[in-house]
TORLUM-791366 format. One record per residue (C-alpha): residue in three letters; x, y, z; residue number from 0. Coordinates in steps of 0.25 Angstrom, whole numbers. Each point is the difference from the previous one (the first is absolute). Layout:
ALA X Y Z NUM
...
//
This chain:
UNK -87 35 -4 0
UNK 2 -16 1 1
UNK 12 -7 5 2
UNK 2 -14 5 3
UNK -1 -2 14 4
UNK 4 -10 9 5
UNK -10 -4 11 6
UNK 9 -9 8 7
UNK 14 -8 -4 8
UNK -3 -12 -8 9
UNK 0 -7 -14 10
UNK -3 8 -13 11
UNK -14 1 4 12
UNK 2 10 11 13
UNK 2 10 -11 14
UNK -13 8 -3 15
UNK -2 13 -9 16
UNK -7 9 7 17
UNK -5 13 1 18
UNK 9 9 8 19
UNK 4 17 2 20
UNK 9 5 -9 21
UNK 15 4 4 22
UNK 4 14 2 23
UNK 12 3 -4 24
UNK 11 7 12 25
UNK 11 8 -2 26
UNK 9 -4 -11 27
UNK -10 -10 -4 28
UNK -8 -2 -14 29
UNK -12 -7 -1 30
UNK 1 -11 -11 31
UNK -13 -6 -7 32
UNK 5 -15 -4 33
UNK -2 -6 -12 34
UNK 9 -12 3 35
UNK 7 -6 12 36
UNK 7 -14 3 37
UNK 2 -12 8 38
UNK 11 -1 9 39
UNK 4 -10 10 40
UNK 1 8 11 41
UNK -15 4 -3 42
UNK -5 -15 1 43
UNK 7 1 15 44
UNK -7 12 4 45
UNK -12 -8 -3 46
UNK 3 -12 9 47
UNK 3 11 11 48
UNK 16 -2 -2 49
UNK 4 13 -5 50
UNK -8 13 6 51
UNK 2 13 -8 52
UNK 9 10 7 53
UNK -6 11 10 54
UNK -7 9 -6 55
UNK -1 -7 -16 56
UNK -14 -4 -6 57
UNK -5 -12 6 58
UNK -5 -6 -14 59
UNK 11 -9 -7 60
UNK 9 6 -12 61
UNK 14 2 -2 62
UNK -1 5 -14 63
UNK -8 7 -9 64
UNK -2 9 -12 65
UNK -11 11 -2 66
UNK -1 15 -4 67
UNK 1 11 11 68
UNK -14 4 3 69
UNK 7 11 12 70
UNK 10 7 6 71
UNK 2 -1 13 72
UNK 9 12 7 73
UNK 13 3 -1 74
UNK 0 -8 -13 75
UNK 9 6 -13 76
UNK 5 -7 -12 77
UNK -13 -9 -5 78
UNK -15 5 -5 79
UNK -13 -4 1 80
UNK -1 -10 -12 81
UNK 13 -7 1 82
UNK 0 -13 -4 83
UNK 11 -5 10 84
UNK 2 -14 10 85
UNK 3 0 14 86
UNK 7 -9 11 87
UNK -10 -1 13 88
UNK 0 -4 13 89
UNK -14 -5 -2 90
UNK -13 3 -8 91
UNK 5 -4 -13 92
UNK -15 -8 -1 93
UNK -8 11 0 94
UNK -6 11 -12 95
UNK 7 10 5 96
UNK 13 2 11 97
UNK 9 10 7 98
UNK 13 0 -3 99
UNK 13 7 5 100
UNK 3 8 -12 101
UNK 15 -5 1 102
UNK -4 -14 -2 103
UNK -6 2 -15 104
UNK 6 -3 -13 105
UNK -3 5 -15 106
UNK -7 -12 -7 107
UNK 12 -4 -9 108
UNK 0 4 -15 109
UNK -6 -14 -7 110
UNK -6 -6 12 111
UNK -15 3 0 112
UNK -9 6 13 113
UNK -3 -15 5 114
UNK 14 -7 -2 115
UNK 7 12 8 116
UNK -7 -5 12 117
UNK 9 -13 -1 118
UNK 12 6 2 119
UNK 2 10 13 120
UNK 1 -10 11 121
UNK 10 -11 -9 122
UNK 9 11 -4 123
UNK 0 7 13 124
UNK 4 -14 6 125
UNK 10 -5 -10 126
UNK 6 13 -1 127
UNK 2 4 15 128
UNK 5 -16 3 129
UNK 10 -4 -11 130
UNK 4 15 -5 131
UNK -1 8 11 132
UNK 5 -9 12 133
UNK 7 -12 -7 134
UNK 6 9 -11 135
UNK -1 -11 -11 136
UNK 11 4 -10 137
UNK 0 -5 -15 138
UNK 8 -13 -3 139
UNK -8 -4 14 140
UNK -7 -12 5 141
UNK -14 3 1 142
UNK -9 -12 8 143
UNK -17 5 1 144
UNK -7 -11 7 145
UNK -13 0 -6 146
UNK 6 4 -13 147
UNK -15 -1 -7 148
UNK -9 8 12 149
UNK -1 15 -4 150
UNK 13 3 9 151
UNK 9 -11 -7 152
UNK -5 5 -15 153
UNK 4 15 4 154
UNK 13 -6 7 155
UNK 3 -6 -12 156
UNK 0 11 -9 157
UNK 6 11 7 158
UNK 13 -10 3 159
UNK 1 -3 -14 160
UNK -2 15 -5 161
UNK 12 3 9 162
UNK 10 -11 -5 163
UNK -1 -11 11 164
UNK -2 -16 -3 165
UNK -13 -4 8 166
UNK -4 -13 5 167
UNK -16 -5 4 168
UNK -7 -9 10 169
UNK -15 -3 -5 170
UNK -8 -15 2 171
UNK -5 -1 -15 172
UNK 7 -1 -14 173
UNK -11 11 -6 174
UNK 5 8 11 175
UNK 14 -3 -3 176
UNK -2 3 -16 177
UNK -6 15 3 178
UNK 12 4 8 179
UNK 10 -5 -10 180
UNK -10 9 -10 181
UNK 3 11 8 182
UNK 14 -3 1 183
UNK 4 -9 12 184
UNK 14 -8 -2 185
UNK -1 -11 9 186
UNK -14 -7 2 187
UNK -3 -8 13 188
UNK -12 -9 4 189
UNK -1 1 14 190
UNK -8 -12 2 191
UNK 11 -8 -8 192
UNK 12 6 1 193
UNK 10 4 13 194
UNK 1 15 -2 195
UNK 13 2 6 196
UNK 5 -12 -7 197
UNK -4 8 -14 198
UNK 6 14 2 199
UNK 14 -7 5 200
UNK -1 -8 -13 201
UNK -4 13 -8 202
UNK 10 6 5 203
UNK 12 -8 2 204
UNK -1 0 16 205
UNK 0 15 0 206
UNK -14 0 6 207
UNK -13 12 -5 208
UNK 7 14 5 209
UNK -14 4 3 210
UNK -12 -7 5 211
UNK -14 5 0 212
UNK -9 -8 9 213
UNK -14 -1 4 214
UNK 1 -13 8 215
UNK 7 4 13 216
UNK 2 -10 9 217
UNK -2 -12 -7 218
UNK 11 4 -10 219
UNK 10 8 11 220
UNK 9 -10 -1 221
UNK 0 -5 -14 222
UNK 2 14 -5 223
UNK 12 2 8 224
UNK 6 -13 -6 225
UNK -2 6 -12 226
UNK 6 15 -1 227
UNK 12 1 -6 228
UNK 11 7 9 229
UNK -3 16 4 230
UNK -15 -5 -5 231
UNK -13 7 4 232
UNK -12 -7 4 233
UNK -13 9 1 234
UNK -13 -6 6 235
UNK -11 8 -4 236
UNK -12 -11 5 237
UNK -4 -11 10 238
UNK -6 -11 -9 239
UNK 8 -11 7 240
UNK -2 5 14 241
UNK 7 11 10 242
UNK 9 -7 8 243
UNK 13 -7 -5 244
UNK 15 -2 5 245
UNK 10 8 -6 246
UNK 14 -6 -1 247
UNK 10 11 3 248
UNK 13 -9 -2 249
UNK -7 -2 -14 250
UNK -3 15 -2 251
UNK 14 4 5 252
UNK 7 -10 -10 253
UNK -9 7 -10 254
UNK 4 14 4 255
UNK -16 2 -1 256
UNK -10 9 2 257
UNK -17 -4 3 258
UNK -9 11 -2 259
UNK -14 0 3 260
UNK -9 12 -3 261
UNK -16 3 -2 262
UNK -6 11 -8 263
UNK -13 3 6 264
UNK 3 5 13 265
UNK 12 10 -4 266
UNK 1 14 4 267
UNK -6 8 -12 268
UNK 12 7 -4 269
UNK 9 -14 -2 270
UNK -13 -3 -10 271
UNK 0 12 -5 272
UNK 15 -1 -2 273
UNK -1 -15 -6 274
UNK -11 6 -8 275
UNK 10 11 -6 276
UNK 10 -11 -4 277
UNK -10 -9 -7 278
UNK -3 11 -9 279
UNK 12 4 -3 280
UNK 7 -14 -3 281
UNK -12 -9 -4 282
UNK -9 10 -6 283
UNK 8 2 -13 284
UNK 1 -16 -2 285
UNK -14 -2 0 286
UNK 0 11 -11 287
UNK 9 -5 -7 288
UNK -7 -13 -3 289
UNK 11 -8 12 290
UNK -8 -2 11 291
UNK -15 -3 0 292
UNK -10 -4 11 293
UNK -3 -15 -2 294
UNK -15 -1 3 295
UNK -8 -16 -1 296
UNK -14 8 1 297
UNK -9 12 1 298
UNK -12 -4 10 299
UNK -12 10 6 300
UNK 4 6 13 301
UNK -14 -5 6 302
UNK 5 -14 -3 303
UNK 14 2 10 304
UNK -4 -15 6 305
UNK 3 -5 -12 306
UNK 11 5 -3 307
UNK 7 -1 13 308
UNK -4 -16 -4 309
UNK 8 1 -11 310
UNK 10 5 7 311
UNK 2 -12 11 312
UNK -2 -7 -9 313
UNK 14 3 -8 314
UNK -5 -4 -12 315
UNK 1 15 -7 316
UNK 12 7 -6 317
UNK 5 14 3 318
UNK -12 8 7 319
UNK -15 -1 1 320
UNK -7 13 -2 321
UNK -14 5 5 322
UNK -6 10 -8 323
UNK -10 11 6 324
UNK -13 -3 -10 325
//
């Protein structure tokens, strides 16, 4: 089979399609021929030699994908050979085909096609996990997604308001502003001209955002706590502004707060899998009942990953970029 490979860290030229073996899948596995999978940030990281793939994942980039199941591997009960289906990886997600722990695939959603599907596992998995599962957003809420446009902040956006909760957005254009209210964001914030914590405390009457999903970390530690909203939540979910910030504690105590920081990649398989199991079973019925949908900027070939990972530093795109297997 081909995948990308990367020969050493570096810019979006490091990224190759090669010729390599094909994976075997192990027990409980099924092996995944993939017709689409898309662009993360944490990919981009494992190219610049930031973010290595847990012991034992494939060494080709890839958090998500969709394909058909070309095998069983064994152990393996509850899918067939031929199942359309996509999948949350650790790693491999560039490739024709992958292995995949079998609790870590879902059923492509009635009225989303093959390709679209691969848009969605690892946004889902991530919005789900943070601000249901851990900050326990509750309907009448207030939701903050920094990065309200990226492929997180458009998912964030949708499941908050399919629960009932208010949501508020950070992005740096107007466009990306106008898709977000499209997709029903209440409160639109330009971070590149507007104070964020001064917006949500005006949004809300000095309440504050009762949850807040960040992919900044350090650089907006402070400011986020400034801006929940007493017994608020903040999740950080990415290091965009840096890894090392000072947290006020007088400021959280007064809050009554709580800071959260999780990853998806590296988790024991059975708190996937169990993630996994929620997704389906809350989220799956909203995207076939016309609610929630994967918002994807383009579809571009697999062979051509350098650039699309362009695109993606970029931040000129909207929702995800999908590669597609020729």
């Amino acid at each position: 089979m081909h995948a990308i490979t990367i020969s050493e860290p570096g810019g979006p030229e490091a990224l190759a399609w090669e010729e390599v073996p094909d994976p075997v899948p192990g027990d409980g596995e099924v092996l995944v021929e993939v017709a689409a999978a898309a662009v993360n940030r944490a990919d981009i990281m494992q190219r610049q030699g930031y973010y290595d793939p847990p012991p034992g994942a494939s060494r080709y980039p890839g958090l998500e994908c969709s394909g058909r199941i070309a095998a069983l591997g064994p152990g393996v009960s509850g899918w067939a050979v031929g199942d359309e289906v996509c999948a949350l990886l650790a790693g491999g997600g560039y490739a024709e085909k992958v292995a995949v722990p079998a609790g870590q695939l879902l059923p492509v959603p009635r009225g989303l096609d093959l390709k679209q599907a691969a848009a969605l596992p690892e946004v889902v998995c991530t919005v789900w996990s943070n601000v249901f599962m851990v900050a326990h957003l509750r309907p009448g809420e207030t939701l903050l997604v920094h990065g309200g446009s990226s492929g997180i902040g458009t998912m964030a956006i949708q499941l908050a308001k399919a629960v009932g909760a208010k949501v508020a957005v950070t992005a740096g254009t107007k466009e990306k502003l106008d898709r977000c209210a499209e997709l029903g964001a209440d409160i639109l914030i330009n971070y590149r001209e507007q104070d964020f914590v001064e917006e949500i405390a005006r949004a809300t009457d000095g309440a504050g955002a009762d949850v807040i999903l960040d992919n900044m970390g350090a650089k907006y530690l402070d400011r986020n706590v400034r801006a929940l909203a007493v017994n608020g939540r903040l999740a950080i979910i990415g290091m965009q502004g840096g890894t090392k910030g000072e947290l006020n504690i007088g400021a959280l105590l007064a809050k009554r707060g709580a800071v959260s920081a999780t990853s998806l990649r590296a988790r024991p398989l059975d708190e996937k899998a169990a993630i996994v199991a929620a997704v389906r079973e809350h989220v799956w019925p909203l995207i076939a009942d016309g609610h929630v949908r994967p918002i994807i900027d383009r579809e571009m070939p697999m062979s051509d990953a350098a650039a699309a990972h362009r695109v993606v530093e970029e931040s000129t795109h909207i929702g995800k970029v999908l590669l597609v297997v020729p």
